[in-house]
N, C-alpha and C positions, 0 to 999 in steps of 0.2 A: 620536496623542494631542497632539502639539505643536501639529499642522495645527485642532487643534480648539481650543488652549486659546489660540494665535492669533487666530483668527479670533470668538472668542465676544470677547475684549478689542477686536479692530478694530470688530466689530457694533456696541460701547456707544461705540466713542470718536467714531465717525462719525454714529451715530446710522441703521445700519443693519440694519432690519427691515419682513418685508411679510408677506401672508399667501400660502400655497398649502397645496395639498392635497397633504399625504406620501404618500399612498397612491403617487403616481407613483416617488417613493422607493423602496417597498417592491417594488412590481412592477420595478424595474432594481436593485437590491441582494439582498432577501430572496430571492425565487424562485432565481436564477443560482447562489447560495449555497449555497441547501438543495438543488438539483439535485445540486450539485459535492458534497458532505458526504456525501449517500447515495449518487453514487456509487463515490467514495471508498471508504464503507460496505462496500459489496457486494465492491470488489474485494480486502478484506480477509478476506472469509468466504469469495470463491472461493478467495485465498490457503491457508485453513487448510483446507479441502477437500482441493483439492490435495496441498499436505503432507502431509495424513494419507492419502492415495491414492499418495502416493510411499515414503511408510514402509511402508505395508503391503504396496505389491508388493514392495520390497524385500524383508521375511522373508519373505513366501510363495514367493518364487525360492529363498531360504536355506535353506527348511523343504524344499524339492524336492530341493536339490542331497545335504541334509544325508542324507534319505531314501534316498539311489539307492547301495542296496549295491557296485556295481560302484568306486564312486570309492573312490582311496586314503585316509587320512589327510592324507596332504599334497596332492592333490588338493583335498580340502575347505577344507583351510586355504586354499589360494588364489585357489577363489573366494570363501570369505569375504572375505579382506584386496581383493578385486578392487569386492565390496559396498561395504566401510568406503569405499574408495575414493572411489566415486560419492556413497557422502550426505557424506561431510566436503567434495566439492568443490563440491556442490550448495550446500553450505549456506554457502561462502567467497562462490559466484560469486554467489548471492542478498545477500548484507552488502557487497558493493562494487557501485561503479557500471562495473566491468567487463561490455561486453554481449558480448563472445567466447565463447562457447561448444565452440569446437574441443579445446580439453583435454578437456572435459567429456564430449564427445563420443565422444571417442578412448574414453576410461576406458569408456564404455556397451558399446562395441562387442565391449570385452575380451571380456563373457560370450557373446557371440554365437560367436566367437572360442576359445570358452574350450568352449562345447558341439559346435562344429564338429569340435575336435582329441578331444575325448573320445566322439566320437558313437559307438563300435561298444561304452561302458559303458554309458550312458544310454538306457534303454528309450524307445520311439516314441510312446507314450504323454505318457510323463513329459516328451519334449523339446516336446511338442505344450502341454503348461500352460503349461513355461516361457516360450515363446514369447507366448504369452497374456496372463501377466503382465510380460513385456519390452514388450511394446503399449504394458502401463498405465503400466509406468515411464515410457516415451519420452512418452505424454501428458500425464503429471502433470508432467513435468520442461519439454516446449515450454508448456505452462499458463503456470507456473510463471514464465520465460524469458518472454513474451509480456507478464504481469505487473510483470515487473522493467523490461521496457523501456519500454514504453506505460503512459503516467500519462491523466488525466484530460485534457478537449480545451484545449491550451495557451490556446487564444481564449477559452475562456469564464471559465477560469480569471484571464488579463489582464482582459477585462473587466472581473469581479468585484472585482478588487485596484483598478483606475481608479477606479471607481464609489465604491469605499470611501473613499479620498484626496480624493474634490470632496466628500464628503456632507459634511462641517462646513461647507461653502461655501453648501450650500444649506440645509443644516438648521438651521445658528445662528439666522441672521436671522429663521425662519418662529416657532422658539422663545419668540426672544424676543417677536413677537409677540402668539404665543397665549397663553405665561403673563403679557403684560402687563411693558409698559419699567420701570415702579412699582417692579417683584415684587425682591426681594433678589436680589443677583447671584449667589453662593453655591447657591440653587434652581437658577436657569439652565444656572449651569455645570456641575452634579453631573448635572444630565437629558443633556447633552450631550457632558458628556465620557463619561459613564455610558454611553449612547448607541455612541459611536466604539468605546468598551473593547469592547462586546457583538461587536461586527460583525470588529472586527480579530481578534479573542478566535477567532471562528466561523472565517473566515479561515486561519489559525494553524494551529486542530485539523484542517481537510479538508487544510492542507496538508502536514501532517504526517503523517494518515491513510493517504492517499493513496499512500504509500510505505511500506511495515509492515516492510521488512525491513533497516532499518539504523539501528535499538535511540534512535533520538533521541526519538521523542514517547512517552507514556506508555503508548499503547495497543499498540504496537507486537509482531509476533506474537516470542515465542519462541522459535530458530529451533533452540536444542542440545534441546528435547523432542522434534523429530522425526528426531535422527540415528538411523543404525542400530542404533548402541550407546550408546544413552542408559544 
């Protein structure tokens, strides 16, 4: 916004303006932009996907374990607390910019671990779903994990931020042109800075998009609706 409200003052005092055609603009600004924003977009619905593919195996493991008359009480209880486990850490390692997954990990394995030692209570059946659903945990969680580290392609995203920074360089002077040196200054500068706000504005929301899991932009997902014990 400075770079614009600069450069529209240098345009009048220099008395610099010519004509081109902004389409060229539009095609090195708009397109790279709206690319970046949808994808962005998308990686936020694979996010909520996801989480709800992770909560749900989740109790589906629970609803199994819960089922298998053979386990104790306290039994149960531990792989419950072994559950709580994995979504409160899922849901810590998604809210930082920590990309380690080896706690994470550990804590997954517990149930593997947890049905190994209990195998001659749990029916062959019953350990063949759980399994099943340990798959979907492990996928929704590397999803997930894959998500958190990989953003959008750093280059097109730089381009788009460069591109944005020169447009008052190019765009003032073609401005003042086409509304005319005559025209009040006040028109000129509102188109232009109006102009800059729009594009940084767009900007802004894919980059903020783009990362949904650490609660800064607006849209950002929710991450305590898909603990295990909401």
């Amino acid at each position: 916004m400075t770079i614009a409200v600069v450069t529209l003052v240098l345009s009048y005092k220099f008395e610099i303006y010519y004509n081109i055609d902004l389409t060229l603009l539009s095609i090195a600004i708009i397109f790279p932009l709206v690319f970046n924003i949808r994808g962005s977009f998308r990686r936020r619905e694979k996010a909520l996907e996801h989480l709800s593919q992770l909560r749900s195996s989740l109790k589906t493991i629970y609803y199994f374990f819960m089922s298998t008359t053979g386990l104790t009480e306290n039994d149960k209880q531990e792989i419950t607390d072994i559950l709580l486990e994995i979504s409160n850490k899922i849901i810590i390692h998604l809210s930082n910019n920590n990309y380690d997954t080896k706690d994470l990990d550990e804590s997954i394995d517990k149930i593997f671990k947890f049905v190994v030692d209990k195998n001659e209570l749990i029916p062959k059946r019953l350990k063949d779903r759980i399994y099943r659903f340990l798959n979907d945990l492990h996928e929704s969680i590397e999803n997930l994990n894959a998500i958190h580290v990989h953003r959008t392609p750093i280059s097109l995203k730089a381009y788009c931020e460069y591109f944005i920074y020169i447009f008052p360089f190019i765009y003032t002077p073609a401005m003042i042109y086409k509304i005319g040196v005559d025209a009040p200054l006040w028109i000129t500068g509102f188109i232009v800075i109006f102009s800059e706000f729009m594009l940084i504005s767009l900007y802004n929301i894919q980059d903020q998009m783009e990362y949904p899991f650490d609660n800064v932009g607006l849209d950002d997902i929710n991450l305590d609706i898909f603990k295990f014990d909401r």
